[in-house]
C-alpha positions as CSV (number, residue, x, y, z in Angstrom):
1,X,4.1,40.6,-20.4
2,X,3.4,37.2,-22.4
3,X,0.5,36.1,-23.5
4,X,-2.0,34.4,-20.7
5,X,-2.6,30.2,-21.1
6,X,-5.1,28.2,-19.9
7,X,-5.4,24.1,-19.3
8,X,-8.5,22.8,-21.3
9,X,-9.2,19.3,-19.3
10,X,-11.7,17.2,-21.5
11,X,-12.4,13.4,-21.3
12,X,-10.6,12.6,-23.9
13,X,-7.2,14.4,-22.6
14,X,-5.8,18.0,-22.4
15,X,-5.1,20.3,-24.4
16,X,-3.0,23.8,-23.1
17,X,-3.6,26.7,-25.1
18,X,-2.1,30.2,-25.4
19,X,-4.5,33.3,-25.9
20,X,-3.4,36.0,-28.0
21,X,-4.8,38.6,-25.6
22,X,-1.9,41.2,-27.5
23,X,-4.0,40.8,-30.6
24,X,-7.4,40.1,-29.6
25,X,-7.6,41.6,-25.4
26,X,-11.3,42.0,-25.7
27,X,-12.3,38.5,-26.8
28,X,-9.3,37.0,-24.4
29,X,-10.6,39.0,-21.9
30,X,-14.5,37.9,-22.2
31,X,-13.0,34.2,-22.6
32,X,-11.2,34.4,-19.1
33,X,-14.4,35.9,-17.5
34,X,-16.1,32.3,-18.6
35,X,-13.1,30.5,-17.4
36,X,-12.4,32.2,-13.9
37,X,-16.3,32.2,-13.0
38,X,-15.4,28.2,-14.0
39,X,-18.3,28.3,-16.2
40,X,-17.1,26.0,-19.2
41,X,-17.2,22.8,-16.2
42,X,-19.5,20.3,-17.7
43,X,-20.5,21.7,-21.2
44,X,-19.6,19.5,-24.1
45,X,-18.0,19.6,-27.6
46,X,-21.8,19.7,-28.7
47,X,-20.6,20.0,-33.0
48,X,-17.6,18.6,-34.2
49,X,-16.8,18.2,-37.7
50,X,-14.4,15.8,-39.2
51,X,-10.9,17.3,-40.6
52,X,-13.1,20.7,-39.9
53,X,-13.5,22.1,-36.2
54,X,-14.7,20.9,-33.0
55,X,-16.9,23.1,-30.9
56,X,-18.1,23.5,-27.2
57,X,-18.3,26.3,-24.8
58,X,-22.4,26.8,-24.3
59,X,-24.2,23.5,-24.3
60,X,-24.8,21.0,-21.5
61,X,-24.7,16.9,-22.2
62,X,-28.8,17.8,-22.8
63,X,-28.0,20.2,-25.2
64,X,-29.4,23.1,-23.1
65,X,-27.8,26.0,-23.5
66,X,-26.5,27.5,-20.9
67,X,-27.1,31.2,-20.1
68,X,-24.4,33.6,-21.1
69,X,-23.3,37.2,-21.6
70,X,-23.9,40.2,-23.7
71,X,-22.3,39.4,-26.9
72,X,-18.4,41.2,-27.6
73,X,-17.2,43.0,-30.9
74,X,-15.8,41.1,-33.6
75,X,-11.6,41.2,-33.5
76,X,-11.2,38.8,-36.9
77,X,-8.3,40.7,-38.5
78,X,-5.9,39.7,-41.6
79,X,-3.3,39.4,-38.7
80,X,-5.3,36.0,-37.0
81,X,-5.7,33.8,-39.7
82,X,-8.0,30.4,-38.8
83,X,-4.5,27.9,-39.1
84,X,-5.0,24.6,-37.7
85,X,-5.6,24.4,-34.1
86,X,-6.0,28.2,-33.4
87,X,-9.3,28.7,-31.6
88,X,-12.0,31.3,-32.3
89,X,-15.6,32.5,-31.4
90,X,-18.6,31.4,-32.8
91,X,-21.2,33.4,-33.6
92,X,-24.2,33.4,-35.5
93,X,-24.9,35.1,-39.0
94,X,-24.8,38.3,-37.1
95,X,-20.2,39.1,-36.9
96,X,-20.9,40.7,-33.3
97,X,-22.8,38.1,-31.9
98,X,-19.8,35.6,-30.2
99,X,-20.5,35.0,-26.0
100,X,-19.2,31.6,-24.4
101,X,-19.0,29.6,-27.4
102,X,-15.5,28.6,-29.1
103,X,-14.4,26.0,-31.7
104,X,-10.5,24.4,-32.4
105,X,-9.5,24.7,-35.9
106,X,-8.3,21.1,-36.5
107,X,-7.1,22.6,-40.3
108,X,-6.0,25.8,-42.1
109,X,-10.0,27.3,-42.5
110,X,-9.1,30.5,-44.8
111,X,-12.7,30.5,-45.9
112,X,-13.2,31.5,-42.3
113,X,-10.6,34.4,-41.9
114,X,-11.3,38.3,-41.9
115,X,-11.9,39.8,-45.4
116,X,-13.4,43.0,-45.0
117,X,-15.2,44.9,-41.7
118,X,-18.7,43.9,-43.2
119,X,-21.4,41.5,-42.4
120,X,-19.7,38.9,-44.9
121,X,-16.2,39.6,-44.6
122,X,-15.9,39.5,-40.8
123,X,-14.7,35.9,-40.3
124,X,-14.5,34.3,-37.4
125,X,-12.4,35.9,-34.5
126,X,-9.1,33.8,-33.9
127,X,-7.4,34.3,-29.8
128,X,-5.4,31.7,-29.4
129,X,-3.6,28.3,-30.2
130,X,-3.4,25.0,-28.6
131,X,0.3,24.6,-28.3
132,X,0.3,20.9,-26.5
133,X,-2.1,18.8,-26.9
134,X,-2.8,19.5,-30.9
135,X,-3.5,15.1,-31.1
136,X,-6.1,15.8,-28.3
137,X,-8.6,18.5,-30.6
138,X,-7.4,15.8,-34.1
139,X,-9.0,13.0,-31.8
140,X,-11.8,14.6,-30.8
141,X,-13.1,15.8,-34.4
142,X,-12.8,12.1,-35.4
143,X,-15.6,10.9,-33.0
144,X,-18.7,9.8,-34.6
145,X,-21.7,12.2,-34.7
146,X,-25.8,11.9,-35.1
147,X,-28.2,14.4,-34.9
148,X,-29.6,15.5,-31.6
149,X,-32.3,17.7,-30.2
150,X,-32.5,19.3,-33.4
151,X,-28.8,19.6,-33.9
152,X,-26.0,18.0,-36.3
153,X,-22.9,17.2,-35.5
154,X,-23.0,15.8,-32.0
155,X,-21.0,13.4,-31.0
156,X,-22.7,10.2,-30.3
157,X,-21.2,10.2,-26.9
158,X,-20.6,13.0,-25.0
159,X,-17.2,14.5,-24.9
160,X,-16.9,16.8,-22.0
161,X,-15.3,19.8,-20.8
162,X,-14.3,18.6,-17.5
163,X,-12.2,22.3,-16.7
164,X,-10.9,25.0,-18.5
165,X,-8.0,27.2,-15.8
166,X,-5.3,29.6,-16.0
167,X,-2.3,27.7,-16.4
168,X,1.1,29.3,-15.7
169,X,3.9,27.9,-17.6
């Protein structure tokens, strides 16, 4: 069985994206509960980060967030590297603590990869890549930012998630 994809539709174009459900099922899975209950619709790319990341996946164009669930184990591994335009949770200081929200490598982030199964060697957990589209995620994380509602790294205007759906190739 290959490896599911999904269409992410933003206002700034598409970009379709394998998940590496064969190396990471239990983040793949959690990410396709979010995108079958069509729960991405309407967020934003809330931080982006020149020749960084870009990341959306829990904030509204308010920068509300919206209400998500429990958090899943950490799957960072040696094995899923943070390459350019691989996608993988974000969490906060705590390794376990990923829900809806994702970011697009838009460069190799090694400082970012799976060292050692301890609070500061967990990484960030990779799942998939964005095999079409790869100019899409560059173009995003070029946008100009400001701070916002007490955050950095927002785009001055809004760049939305307009749909994220299975997509059969």
């Amino acid at each position: 069985m290959s490896n599911p994809t999904v269409l992410i539709v933003t206002s700034m174009g598409e970009m379709l994206v394998e998940l590496y459900a064969d190396k990471a099922p239990e983040t793949v899975a959690n990410f396709l509960s979010y995108v079958d209950e069509e729960f991405y619709d309407g967020l934003i790319f809330h931080r982006v980060i020149k020749n960084f990341m870009i990341q959306g996946g829990g904030m509204d164009m308010m920068m509300r967030e919206k209400k998500n669930k429990a958090p899943i184990k950490n799957e960072a591994s040696a094995d899923l590297p943070n390459l350019g335009f691989t996608l993988a949770m974000a969490r906060t200081m705590d390794p376990h603590s990923a829900t809806s929200q994702f970011f697009i490598n838009v460069k190799d982030n090694d400082f970012l990869n799976f060292t050692a199964p301890n609070p500061q060697g967990y990484g960030y957990a990779v799942f998939g890549k964005v095999t079409e589209g790869q100019d899409v995620a560059t173009k995003i994380s070029t946008v100009r930012t400001k701070n916002y509602m007490g955050h950095g790294d927002v785009p001055q205007d809004p760049i939305s998630i307009i749909s994220i759906r299975r997509f059969e190739v």
